[in-house]
Every structure is written in C-alpha cells, then in structure tokens.
C-alpha positions as CSV (number, residue, x, y, z in Angstrom):
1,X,-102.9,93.1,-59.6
2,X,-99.6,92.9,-62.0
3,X,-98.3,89.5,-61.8
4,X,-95.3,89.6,-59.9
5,X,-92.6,87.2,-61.3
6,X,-92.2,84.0,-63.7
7,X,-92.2,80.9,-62.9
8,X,-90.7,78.1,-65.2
9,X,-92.1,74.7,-65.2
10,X,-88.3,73.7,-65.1
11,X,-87.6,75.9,-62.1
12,X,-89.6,73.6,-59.4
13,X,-88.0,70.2,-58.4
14,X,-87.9,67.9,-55.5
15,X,-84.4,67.0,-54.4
16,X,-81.6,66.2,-51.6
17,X,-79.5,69.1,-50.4
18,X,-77.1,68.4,-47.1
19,X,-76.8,72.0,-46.8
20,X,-77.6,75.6,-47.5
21,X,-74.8,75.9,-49.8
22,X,-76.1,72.8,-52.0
23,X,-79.3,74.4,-52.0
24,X,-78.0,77.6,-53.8
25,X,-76.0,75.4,-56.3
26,X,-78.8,73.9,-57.6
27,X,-81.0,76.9,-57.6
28,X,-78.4,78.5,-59.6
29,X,-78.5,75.5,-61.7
30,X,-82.2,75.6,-62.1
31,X,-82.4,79.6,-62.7
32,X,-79.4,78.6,-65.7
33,X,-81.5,76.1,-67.2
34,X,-85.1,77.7,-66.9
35,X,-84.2,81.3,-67.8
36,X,-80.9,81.5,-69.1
37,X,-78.9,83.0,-66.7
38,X,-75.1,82.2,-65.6
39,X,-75.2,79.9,-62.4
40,X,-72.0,81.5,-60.7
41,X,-73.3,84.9,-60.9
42,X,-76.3,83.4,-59.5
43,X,-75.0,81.9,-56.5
44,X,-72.6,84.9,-56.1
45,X,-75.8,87.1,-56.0
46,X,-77.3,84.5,-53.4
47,X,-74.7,84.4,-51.2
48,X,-74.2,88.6,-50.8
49,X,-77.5,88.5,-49.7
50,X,-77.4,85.9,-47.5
51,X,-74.2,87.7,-46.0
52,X,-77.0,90.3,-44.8
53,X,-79.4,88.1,-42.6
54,X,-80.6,84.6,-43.4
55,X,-83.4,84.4,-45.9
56,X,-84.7,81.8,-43.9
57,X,-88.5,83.0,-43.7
58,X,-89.9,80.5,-40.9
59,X,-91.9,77.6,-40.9
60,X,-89.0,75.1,-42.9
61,X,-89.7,78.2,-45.9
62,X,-86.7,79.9,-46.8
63,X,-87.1,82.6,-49.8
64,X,-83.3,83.0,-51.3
65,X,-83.0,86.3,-53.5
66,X,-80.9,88.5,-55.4
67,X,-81.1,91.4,-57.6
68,X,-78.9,91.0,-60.8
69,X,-78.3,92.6,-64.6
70,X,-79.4,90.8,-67.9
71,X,-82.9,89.9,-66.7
72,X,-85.9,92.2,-67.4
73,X,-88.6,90.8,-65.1
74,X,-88.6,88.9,-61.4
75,X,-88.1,84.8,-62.1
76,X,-88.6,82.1,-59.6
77,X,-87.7,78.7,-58.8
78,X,-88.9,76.0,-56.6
79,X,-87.4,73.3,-54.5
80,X,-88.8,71.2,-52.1
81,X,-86.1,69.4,-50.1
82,X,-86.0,65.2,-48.9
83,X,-84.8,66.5,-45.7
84,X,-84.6,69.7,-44.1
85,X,-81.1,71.6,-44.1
86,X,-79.9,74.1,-41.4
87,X,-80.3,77.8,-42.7
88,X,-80.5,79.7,-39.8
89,X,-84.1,80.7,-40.1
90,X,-85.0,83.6,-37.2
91,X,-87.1,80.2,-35.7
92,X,-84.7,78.0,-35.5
93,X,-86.3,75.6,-37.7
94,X,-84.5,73.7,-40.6
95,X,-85.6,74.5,-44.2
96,X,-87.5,72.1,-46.7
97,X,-88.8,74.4,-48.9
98,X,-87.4,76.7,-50.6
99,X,-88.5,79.5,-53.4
100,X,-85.4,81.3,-54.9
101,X,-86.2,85.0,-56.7
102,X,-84.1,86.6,-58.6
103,X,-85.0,90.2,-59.9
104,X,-83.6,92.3,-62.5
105,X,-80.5,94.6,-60.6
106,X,-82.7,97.5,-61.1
107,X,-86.1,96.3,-59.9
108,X,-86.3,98.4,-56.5
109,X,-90.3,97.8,-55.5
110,X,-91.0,95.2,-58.1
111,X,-88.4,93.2,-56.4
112,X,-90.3,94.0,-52.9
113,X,-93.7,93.0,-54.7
114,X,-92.6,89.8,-55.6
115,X,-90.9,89.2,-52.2
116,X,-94.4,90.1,-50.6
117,X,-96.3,87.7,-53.4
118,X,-94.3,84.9,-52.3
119,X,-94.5,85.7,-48.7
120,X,-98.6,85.5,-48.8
121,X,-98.0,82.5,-50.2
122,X,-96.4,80.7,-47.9
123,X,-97.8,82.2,-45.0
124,X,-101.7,81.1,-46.6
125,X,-102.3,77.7,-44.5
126,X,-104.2,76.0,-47.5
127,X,-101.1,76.5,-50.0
128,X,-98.3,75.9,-47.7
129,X,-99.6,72.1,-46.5
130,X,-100.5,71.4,-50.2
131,X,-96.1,72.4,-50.9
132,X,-95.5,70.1,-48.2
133,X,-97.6,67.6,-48.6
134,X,-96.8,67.6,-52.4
135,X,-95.1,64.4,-54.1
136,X,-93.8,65.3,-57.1
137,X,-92.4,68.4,-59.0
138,X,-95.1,68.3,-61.1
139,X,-97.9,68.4,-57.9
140,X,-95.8,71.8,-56.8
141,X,-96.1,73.3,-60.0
142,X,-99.6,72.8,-60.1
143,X,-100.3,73.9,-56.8
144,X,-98.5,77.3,-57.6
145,X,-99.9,78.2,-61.1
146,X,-103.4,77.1,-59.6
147,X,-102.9,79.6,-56.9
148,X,-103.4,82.3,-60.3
149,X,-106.7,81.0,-61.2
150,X,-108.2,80.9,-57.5
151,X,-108.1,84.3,-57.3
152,X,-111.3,86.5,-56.8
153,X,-112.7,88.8,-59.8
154,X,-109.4,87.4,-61.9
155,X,-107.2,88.9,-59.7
156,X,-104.4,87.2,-59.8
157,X,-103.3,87.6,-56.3
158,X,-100.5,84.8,-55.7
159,X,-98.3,87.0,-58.2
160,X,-97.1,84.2,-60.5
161,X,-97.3,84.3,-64.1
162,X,-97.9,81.5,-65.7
163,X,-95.4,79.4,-68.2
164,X,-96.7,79.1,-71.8
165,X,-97.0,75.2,-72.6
C-alpha cells in the first residue's frame, strides 16, 4: 500500500483548546510551522468544510480536512486536547483528539485514501487507547509512526509516511 499522507514530528502536540474554533487555529498554526503553508488559508479551508457537516468522527475523534493549492501530497497534524471541546460529533460526544488533513486542492481519491487511513486508525482499539492514554507529544508521535512498522509483509497499512530525522 502507498503511504497515504505526511506526518511532521512538529505537527502532533498536546494542548488546551476551549473550543472548536481554537482547535482549527492552532492546527492552522501547526500545518504553517510543519509544512509551510499559510495559517489563514488553512483555517479558511477548515471552516468551508466544516460548514458541510461536522468532521467530528465519534468516539472524542474528530478528523478536520480541507483540500487546498501549493501542496503536492496529503499532510497531517495531531492534537490531543487537556479537555474535550464541543464539535458536534454525529454522537454527541465532545472531542479530545483530533487529526487535521489537509490535501492538495486537486487530490480527489488520494484525499479519500488518507481520510480512510486515518479512519482505520482510529477506529483500531489498540491504537486509539494508546492516543488517549498518551502523555506527551512525543508518546503520540511514536505511537503513529510505529503504526508503519507493525504492518504485515511491510505493508504499511496505517498510511503514514514517516518524517526523516
């Protein structure tokens, strides 16, 4: 399997958000910083979507995402809330994690590949209480780019691509 989208050691942090609208600031923030992109068109790209349906996934997950121009591949961040915020999730449960995606304008399937890659993800039991349960931004990162090496044959099934140290 094609890996499915980047993920920036820079992208994944723990922090406090009162609402859904500080969570999109600061993943606009952390999609600036980790792959160079412009923070306003980043939350203006969240926030069309979001006028569509909640991106709240279920299970305190929610999976923020946009398509925009100047990127080439699917990107991701990671943030892992102090306290849940409202998002208006189809079960009615508050959000504490979140996993923002933001795909190149164009990016049609690629963009519903990676939407899939992080919805197994979530939805597998084992890597979801290890998110949770994680302490530090540094614990979540592992936990995702270990996901790539646990996969069968070298498959790497989670769909994350690795950051070069």
């Amino acid at each position: 399997m094609d890996v499915n989208f980047e993920l920036s050691r820079t992208a994944v942090a723990t922090i406090s958000a009162v609402n859904k609208q500080a969570v999109f600031e600061t993943l606009a923030e952390r999609f600036a910083e980790s792959y160079d992109l412009d923070a306003g068109t980043v939350i203006d790209g969240l926030e069309e979507r979001e006028r569509l349906g909640s991106t709240g996934f279920g299970r305190g997950v929610a999976i923020p995402h946009a398509r925009l121009n100047g990127i080439e591949r699917p990107v991701a961040a990671l943030l892992k809330l102090d306290s849940a915020v409202e998002f208006e999730a189809a079960d009615g449960m508050p959000v504490d994690l979140v996993i923002g995606l933001i795909s190149p304008a164009n990016a049609g399937t690629v963009h519903l590949h990676a939407l899939a890659a992080i919805s197994r993800m979530v939805r597998d039991d084992a890597i979801y209480n290890s998110l949770i349960r994680a302490q530090s931004s540094e614990t979540l990162f592992a936990i995702l780019t270990n996901v790539v090496g646990s996969g069968t044959a070298n498959d790497n099934t989670s769909g994350i691509k690795r950051e070069r140290a």
